[in-house]
Legacy VTK file of the C-alpha trace (Angstrom):
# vtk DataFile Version 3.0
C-alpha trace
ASCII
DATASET POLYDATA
POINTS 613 float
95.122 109.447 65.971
91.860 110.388 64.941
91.046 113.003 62.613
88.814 115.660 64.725
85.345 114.587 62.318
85.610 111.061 63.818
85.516 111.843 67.229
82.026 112.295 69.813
82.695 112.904 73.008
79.323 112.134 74.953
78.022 111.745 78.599
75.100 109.177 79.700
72.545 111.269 82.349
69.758 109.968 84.246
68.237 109.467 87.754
69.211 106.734 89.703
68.300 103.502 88.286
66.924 104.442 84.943
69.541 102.469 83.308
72.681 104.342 82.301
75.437 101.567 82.864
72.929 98.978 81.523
72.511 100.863 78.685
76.830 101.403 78.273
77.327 97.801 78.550
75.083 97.372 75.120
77.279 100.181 73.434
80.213 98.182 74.353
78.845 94.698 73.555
77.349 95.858 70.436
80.498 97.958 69.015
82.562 94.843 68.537
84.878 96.461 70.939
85.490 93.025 72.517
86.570 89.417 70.987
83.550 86.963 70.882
85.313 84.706 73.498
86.247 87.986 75.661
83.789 88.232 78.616
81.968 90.917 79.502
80.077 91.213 82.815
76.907 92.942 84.192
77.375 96.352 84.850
81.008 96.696 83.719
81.541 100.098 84.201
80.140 99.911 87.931
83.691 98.712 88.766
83.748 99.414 92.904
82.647 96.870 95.132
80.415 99.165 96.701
79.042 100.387 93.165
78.119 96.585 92.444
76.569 95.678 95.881
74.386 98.663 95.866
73.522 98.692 92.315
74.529 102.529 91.864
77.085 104.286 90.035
79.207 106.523 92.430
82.463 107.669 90.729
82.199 108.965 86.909
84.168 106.099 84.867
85.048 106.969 80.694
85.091 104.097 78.096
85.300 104.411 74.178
84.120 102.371 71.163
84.797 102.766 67.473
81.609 102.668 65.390
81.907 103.616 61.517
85.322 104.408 61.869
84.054 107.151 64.703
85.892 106.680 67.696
82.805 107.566 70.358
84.129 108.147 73.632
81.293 107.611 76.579
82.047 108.731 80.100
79.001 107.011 82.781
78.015 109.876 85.396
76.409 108.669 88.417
72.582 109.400 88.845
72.517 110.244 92.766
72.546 114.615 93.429
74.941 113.207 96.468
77.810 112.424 93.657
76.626 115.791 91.375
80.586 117.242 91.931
81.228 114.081 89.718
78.845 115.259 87.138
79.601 118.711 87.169
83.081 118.221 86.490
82.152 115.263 82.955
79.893 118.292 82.019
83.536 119.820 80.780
84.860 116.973 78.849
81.713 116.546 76.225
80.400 117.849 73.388
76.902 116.219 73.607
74.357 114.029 76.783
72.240 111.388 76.142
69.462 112.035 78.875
68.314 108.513 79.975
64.820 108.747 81.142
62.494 105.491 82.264
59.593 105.128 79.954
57.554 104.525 83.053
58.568 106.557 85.666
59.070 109.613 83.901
61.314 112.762 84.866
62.340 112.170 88.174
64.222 114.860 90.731
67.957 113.919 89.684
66.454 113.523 85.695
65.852 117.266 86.733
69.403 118.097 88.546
71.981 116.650 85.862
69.861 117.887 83.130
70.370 121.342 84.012
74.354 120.878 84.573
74.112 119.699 80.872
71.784 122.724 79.175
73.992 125.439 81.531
77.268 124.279 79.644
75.249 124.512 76.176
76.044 121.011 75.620
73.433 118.726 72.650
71.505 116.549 74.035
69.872 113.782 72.980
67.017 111.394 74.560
66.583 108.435 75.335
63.625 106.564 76.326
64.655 103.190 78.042
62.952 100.325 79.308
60.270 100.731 76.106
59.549 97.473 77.168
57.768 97.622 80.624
54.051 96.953 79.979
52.939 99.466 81.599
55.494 101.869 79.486
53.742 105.700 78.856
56.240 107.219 75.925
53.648 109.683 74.788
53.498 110.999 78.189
57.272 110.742 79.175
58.210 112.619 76.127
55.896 115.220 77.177
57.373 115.815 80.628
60.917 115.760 79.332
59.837 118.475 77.044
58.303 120.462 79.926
61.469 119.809 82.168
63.499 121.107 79.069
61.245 124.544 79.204
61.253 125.122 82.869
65.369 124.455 82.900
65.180 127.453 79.618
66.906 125.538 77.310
67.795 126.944 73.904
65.399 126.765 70.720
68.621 124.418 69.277
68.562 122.135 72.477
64.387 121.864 72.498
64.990 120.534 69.013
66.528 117.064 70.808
66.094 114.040 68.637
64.335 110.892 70.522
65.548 107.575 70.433
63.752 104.046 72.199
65.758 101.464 73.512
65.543 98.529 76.418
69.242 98.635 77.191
68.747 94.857 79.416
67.250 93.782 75.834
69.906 95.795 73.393
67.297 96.947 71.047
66.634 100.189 69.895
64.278 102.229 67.193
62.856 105.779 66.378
59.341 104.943 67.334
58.030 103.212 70.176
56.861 100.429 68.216
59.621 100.198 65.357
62.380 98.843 67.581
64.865 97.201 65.953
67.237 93.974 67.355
70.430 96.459 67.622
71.422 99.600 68.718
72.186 100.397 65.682
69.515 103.582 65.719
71.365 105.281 69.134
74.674 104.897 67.147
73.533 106.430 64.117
71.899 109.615 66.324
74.581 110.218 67.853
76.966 110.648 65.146
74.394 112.465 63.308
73.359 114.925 66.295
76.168 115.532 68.809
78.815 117.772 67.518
82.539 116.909 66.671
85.230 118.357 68.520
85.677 122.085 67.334
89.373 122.442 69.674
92.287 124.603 67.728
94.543 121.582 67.481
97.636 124.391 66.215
97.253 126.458 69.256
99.532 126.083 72.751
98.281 123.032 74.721
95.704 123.475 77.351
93.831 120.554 79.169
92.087 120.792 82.597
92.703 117.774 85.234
88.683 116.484 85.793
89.177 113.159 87.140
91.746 110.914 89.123
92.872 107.786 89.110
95.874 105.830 91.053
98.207 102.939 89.597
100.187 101.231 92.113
103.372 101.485 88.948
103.096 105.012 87.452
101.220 106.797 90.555
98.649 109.310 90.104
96.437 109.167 86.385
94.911 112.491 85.348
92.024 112.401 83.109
90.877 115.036 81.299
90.126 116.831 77.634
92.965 118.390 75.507
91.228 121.810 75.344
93.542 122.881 72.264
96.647 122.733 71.417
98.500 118.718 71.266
100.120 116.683 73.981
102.795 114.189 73.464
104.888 111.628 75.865
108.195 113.070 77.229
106.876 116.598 76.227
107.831 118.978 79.479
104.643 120.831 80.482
103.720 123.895 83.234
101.342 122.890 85.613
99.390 125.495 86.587
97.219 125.167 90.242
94.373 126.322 91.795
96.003 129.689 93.216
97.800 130.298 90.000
101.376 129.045 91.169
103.684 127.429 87.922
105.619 124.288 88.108
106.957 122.053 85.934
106.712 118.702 84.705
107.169 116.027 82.076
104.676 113.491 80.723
105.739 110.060 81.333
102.729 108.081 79.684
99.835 108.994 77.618
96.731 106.755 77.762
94.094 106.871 75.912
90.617 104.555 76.160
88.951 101.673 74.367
86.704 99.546 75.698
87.468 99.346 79.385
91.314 99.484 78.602
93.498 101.693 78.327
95.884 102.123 75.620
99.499 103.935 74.890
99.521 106.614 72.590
101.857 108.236 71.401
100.122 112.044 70.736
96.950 113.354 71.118
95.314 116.657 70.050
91.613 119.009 71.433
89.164 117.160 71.587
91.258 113.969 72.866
89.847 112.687 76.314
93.356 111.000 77.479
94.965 109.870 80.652
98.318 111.107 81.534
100.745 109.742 84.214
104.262 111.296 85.566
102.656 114.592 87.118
103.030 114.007 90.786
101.291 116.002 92.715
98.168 116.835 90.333
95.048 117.798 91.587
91.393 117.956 90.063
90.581 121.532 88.279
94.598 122.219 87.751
95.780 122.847 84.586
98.607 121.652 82.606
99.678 124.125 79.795
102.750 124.926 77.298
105.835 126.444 79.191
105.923 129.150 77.108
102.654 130.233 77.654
101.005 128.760 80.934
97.661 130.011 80.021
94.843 128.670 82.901
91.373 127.548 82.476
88.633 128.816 84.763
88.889 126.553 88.031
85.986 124.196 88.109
82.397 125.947 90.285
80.935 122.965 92.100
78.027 123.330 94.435
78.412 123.836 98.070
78.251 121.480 100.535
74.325 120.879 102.093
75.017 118.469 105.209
78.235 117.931 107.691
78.990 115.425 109.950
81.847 115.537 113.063
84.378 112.549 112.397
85.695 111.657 115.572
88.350 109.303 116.930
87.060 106.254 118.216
87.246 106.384 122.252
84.935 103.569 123.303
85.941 100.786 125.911
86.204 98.456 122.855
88.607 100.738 120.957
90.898 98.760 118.997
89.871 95.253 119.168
88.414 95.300 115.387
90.328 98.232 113.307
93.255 98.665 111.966
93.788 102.215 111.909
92.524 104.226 114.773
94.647 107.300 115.074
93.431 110.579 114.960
96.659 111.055 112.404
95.618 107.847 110.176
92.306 109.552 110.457
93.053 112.860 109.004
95.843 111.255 106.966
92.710 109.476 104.810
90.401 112.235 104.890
92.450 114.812 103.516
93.611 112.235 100.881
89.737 111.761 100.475
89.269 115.433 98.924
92.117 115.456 96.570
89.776 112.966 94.537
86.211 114.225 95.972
86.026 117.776 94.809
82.230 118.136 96.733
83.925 116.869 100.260
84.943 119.563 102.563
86.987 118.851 105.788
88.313 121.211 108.597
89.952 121.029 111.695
88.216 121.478 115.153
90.000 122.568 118.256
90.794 119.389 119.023
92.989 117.248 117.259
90.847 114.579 117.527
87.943 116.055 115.954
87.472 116.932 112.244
84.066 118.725 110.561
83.151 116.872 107.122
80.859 118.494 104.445
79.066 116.986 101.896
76.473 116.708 99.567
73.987 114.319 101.446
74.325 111.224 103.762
74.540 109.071 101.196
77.814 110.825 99.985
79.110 110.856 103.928
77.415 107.515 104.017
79.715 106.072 101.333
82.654 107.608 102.858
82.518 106.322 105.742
81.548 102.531 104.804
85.139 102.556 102.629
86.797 103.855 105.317
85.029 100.738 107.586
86.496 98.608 104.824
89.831 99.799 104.807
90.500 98.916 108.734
89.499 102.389 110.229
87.798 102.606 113.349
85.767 106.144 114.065
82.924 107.849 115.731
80.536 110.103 113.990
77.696 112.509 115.102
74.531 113.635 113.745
74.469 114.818 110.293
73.457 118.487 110.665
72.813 120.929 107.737
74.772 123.781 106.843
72.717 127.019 107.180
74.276 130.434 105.240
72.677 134.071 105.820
71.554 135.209 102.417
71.040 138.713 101.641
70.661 138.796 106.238
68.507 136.599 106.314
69.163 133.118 107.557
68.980 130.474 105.473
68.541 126.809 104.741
68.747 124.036 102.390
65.454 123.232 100.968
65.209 119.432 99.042
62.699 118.782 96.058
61.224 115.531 97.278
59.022 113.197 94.370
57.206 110.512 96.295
55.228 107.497 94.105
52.608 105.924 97.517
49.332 103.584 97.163
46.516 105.608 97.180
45.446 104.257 100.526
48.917 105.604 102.235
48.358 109.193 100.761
46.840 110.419 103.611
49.111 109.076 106.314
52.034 110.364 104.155
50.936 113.648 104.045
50.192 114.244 107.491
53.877 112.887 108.309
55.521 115.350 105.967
53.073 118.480 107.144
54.880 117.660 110.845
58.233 118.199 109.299
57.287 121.686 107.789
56.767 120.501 103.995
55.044 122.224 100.838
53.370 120.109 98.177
53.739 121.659 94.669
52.104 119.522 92.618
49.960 115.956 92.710
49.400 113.307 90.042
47.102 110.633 89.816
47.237 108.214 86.883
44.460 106.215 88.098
46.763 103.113 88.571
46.473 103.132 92.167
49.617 105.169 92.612
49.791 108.216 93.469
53.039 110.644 92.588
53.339 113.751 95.242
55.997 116.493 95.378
56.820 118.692 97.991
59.325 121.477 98.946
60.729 120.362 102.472
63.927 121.492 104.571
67.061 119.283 104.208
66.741 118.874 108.051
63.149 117.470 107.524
64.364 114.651 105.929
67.298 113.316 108.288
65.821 110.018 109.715
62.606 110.188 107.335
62.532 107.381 105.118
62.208 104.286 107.842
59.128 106.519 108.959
58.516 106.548 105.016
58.638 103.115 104.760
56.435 102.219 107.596
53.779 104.443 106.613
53.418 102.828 103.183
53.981 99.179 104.254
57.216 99.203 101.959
55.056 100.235 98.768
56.608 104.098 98.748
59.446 104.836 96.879
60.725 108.869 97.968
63.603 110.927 95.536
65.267 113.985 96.671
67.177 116.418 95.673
68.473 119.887 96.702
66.845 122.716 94.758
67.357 125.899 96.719
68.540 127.969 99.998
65.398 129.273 101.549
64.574 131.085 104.849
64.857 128.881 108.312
61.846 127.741 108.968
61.168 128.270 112.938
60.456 125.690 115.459
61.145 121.677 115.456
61.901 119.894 112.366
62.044 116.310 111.853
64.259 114.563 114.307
63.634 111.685 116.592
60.481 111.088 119.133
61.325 108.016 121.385
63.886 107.552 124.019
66.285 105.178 123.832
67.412 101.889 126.173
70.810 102.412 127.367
72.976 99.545 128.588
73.598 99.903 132.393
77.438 97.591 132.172
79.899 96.141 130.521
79.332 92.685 129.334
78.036 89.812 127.042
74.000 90.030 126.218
71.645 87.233 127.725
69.041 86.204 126.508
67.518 86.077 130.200
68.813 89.494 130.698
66.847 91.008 127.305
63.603 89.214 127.533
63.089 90.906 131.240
63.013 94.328 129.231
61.848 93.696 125.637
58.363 94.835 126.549
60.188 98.430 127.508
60.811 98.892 123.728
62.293 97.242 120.424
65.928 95.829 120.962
69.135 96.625 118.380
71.091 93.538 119.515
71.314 89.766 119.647
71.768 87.603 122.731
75.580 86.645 122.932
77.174 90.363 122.298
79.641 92.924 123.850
78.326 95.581 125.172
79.794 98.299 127.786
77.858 101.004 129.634
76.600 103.788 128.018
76.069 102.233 124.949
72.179 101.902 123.211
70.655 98.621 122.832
67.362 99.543 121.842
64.230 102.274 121.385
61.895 103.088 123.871
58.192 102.691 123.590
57.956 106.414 125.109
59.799 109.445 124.763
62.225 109.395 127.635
65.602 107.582 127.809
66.167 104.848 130.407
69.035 102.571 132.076
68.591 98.747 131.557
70.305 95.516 132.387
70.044 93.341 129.326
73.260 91.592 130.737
71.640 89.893 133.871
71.993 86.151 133.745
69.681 83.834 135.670
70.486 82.932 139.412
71.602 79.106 139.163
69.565 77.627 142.128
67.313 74.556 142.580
63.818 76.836 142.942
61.777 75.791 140.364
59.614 78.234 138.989
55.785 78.114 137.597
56.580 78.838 133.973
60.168 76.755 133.901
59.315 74.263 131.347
58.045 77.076 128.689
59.492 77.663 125.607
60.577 81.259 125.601
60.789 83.269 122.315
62.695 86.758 121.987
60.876 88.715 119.319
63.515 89.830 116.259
65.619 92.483 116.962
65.843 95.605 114.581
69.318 95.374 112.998
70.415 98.514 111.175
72.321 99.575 108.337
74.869 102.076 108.630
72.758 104.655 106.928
69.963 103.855 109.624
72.202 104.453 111.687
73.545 107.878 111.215
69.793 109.014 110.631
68.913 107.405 113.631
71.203 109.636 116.016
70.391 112.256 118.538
72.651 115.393 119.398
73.888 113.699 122.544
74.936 110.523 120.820
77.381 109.145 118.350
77.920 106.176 116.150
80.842 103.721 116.928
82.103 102.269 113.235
84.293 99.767 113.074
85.394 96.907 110.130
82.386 94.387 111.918
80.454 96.651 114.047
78.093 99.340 113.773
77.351 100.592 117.427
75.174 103.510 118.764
75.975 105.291 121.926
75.630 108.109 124.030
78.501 110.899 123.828
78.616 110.559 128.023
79.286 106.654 128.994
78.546 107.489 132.501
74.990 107.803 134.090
76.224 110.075 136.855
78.419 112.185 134.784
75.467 111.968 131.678
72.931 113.151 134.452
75.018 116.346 135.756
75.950 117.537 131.848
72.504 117.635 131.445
72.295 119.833 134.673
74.469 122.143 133.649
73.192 122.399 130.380
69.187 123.611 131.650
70.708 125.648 133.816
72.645 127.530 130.809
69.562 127.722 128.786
67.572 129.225 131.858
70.590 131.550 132.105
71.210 130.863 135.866
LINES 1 614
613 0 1 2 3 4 5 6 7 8 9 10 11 12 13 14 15 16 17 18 19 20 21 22 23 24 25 26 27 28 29 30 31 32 33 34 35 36 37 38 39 40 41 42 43 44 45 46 47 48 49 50 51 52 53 54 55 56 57 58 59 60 61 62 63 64 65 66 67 68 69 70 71 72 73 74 75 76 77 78 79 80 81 82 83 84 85 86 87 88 89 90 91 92 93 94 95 96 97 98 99 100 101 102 103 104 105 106 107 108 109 110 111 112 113 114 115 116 117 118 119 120 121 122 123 124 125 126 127 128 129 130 131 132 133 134 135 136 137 138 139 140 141 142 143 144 145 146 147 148 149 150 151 152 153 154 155 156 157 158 159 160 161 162 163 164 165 166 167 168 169 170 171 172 173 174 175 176 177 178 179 180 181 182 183 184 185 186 187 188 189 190 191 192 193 194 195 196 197 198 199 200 201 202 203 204 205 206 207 208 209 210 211 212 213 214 215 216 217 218 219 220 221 222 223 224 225 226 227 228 229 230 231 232 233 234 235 236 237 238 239 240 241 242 243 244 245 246 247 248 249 250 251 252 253 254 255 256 257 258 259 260 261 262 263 264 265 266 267 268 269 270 271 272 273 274 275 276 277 278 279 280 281 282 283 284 285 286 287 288 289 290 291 292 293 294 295 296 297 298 299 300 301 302 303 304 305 306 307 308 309 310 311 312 313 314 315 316 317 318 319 320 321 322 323 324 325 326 327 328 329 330 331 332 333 334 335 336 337 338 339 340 341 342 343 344 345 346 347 348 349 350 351 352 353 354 355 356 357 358 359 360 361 362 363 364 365 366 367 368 369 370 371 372 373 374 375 376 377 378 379 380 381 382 383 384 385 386 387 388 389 390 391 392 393 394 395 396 397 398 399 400 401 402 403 404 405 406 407 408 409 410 411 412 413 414 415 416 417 418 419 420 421 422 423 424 425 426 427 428 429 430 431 432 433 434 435 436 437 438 439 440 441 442 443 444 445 446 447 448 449 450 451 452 453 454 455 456 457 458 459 460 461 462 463 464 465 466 467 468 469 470 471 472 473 474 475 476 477 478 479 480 481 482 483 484 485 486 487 488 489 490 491 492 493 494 495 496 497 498 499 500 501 502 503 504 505 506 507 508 509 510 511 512 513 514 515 516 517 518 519 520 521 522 523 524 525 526 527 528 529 530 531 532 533 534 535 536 537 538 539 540 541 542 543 544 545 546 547 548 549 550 551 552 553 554 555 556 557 558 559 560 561 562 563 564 565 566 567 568 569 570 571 572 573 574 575 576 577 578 579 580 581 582 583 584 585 586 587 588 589 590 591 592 593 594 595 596 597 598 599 600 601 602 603 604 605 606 607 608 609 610 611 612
């Protein structure tokens, strides 16, 4: 075990994509943590499938190296504000952050978000200005705005003291200056043993250690991973376990893990300051304690932010239910999400009136988003509805979520931009113009603004614009219609198999979602209208087989492309009367009613509410 001098405990912060896992798997390949025949891939800590294919970090994973005979233990946080529960809970487990900003880009809006977790638990941080080697890298300026961030977020005179250090983590070179780098990262070790603090824990005192992550082993069960707060922890050693509501129970510690490298390894003891896993405790939760029997003192449960956006999980009642999935229950379903937020302390699920139904909360659609896409993976087949935001009444008054959005557009878009995001009700605070030909905007805008924006986005700047959000307030409901979608949609008129005779007699009605050759049943939506009503079409008609030749016969027909979405197009794409159908292969959208005729009188009855006849 260490002594309590040769420990750091730090945390790696940044914005999306500013290179936080890049810049771990240098501290790791530089610490001689591994064997020189021992590979070591890209990205190592992005361990999910989902983390690798979409080039984000999601779930907050902890590694250690030894450096100097310090024993530096690193936990990777992701960068989205849709995973901040995961960041809010590391902010705990650490002494010190290393704020990872891009030397180019600048402070960003989740730079912004996970900065301020860090400064609000008074932890040291230290920066780090990556990518040093982008020509058109601005470190004069950067440092600037991270010092300006660092005064609007009212850090302390100790924390506006933070030491700077340069790196290109893809490279592995680092150096105090911008133009002293040197070939190792030798400089960001050396800062951090010098700046962040050691563990200060009473190592004599009863044992107290607060549950922040979990993990699952197949052999020893559930893996909580936390900090020894004070006190020591051993194997066998019989502890109280004390729960969100305050209720004592006991248990014993099977195995105690701690980390180096990307394993993990036995130990015997460990004492505060120790980041350890600990197996045996069965029925452990995130923010419990676990304490000495004879004197169960609790820490404060962990505050994590509210839920901004909620979705309605349905099960999946379509004509094709079944033929895909797995799992299609409504108890598998509510068997997985309640598992879901004994592991995702920012998730929120309740129970409608029906039992098929279930209300899911979250931080964005990107955290429902991901959700939903494991489910998909695991064999579940469901049926979701619009995301909506969750309004509060503040002080009376009622209230939304407003977003900080940071959008980089050619100059020439600017315009078209700004006229798109004045529609959807939102303020621009500030506007910079390097004279590079992009131009960097940022507004104030309602969560609800946002839902379905960024194909819009895209469109508008030819696939130049890159947009960042995240939430920064509640503020009054803004009154009348924001955001949401324009067109009508073309809605599939019977069950069958696509043709492409049947789809090129209504392409010129609108854009088509589908390929010829495909299931379809009635009800279901095949494609956008050019106008703003829906209508019924027959894109299943197949061509009478007669011996009338006709003028055009011998032409070679072409069906333009169809627009194929992802599953987050998708769920942005939805109306309030329709759902999305998600199944292991399929991603279908469709209207809540199947039936014209039944569709038709709902509606009916629904004017005739709002009239109050």
């Amino acid at each position: 075990m260490h002594s309590r001098d040769k420990i750091r405990n730090i945390a790696i912060i940044a914005h999306v994509d500013h290179g936080k896992t890049t810049l771990v798997d240098q501290l790791l390949r530089q610490s001689g943590t591994f064997r020189e025949n021992e590979q070591l891939q890209d990205r190592a800590m992005d361990s999910n499938d989902l983390e690798r294919e979409r080039g984000i970090t999601i779930l907050a994973k902890n590694t250690a190296v030894n450096y100097k005979d310090t024993l530096i233990n690193i936990v990777d946080t992701p960068g989205h504000a849709d995973f901040g529960g995961e960041v809010e809970r590391i902010m705990k487990m650490v002494d010190g952050v290393l704020l990872v900003v891009d030397s180019f880009e600048g402070c960003m809006p989740q730079t912004k978000f996970v900065l301020r977790k860090a400064l609000q638990q008074g932890l040291t941080p230290v920066v780090v200005l990556n990518k040093i080697d982008r020509p058109a890298a601005r470190p004069v300026e950067v440092i600037d705005e991270v010092l300006e961030l660092f005064i609007e977020l009212e850090a302390s005179d100790d924390q506006l003291e933070f030491p700077v250090v340069y790196a290109s983590g893809l490279n592995g070179i680092a150096g105090y200056t911008a133009d002293g780098l040197q070939e190792t990262m030798e400089p960001l070790y050396e800062t951090i043993l010098k700046h962040i603090p050691s563990p200060k824990e009473d190592t004599e005192a009863p044992l107290q250690f607060l549950v922040t992550l979990l993990d699952y082993n197949e052999y020893l069960g559930r893996i909580a991973i936390g900090r020894v707060n004070r006190g020591r922890i051993r194997q066998g050693q019989v502890v109280a376990v004390i729960d969100r509501e305050g209720q004592v129970k006991q248990a014993r510690i099977e195995k105690l893990f701690g980390f180096q490298g990307l394993k993990r390894i036995e130990v015997e003891e460990a004492a505060g300051g120790d980041i350890v896993a600990i197996a045996g405790l069965k029925e452990i939760n995130i923010g419990e304690t676990i304490a000495d029997p004879a004197n169960p003192e609790a820490l404060p449960v962990l505050a994590i932010d509210e839920p901004t956006l909620q979705m309605t999980f349905l099960v999946n009642n379509s004509p094709f239910v079944g033929r895909e999935g797995k799992w299609v229950t409504s108890r598998k379903l509510r068997e997985r999400l309640f598992k879901e937020i004994e592991t995702d302390v920012s998730l929120r699920v309740d129970e409608t009136d029906s039992p098929d139904a279930f209300v899911v909360s979250g931080r964005g659609e990107l955290h429902l988003g991901i959700l939903i896409e494991n489910m998909r993976r695991e064999g579940f087949e469901l049926q979701v509805s619009k995301p909506e935001v969750i309004l509060k009444v503040i002080d009376g008054v009622k209230s939304e979520p407003i977003e900080r959005l940071l959008i980089d557009v050619p100059e020439e878009s600017m315009g078209a931009v700004m006229e798109s995001l004045g529609t959807r009700k939102a303020e621009m605070v500030n506007m910079i113009n390097n004279g590079t030909g992009q131009v960097r905007l940022e507004f104030l805008i309602p969560a609800r603004g946002l839902i379905g924006y960024r194909t819009n986005f895209l469109t508008l700047t030819r696939g130049y614009g890159v947009m960042n959000h995240a939430f920064d307030s509640y503020g009054p409901m803004v009154g009348g219609q924001v955001g949401g979608r324009h067109q009508g949609v073309l809605i599939a008129s019977e069950t069958g198999k696509t043709t492409m005779y049947g789809m090129l007699s209504v392409e010129d009605r609108g854009i088509l979602f589908l390929e010829p050759g495909l299931d379809v049943y009635e009800g279901m939506i095949v494609g956008e209208h050019t106008r703003d009503n829906d209508i019924i079409v027959n894109i299943c008609k197949e061509k009478a087989l007669n011996n009338i030749r006709t003028a055009n016969k011998e032409e070679t027909v072409k069906l333009k492309s169809p627009r194929l979405m992802s599953l987050e197009e998708a769920l942005e794409y939805l109306n309030d009367d329709e759902l999305c159908e998600i199944t292991p292969k399929s991603i279908r959208l469709r209207k809540k009613v199947l039936n014209k005729s039944e569709r038709d009188r709902a509606e009916k009855q629904r004017r005739m509410a709002e009239s109050g006849v």
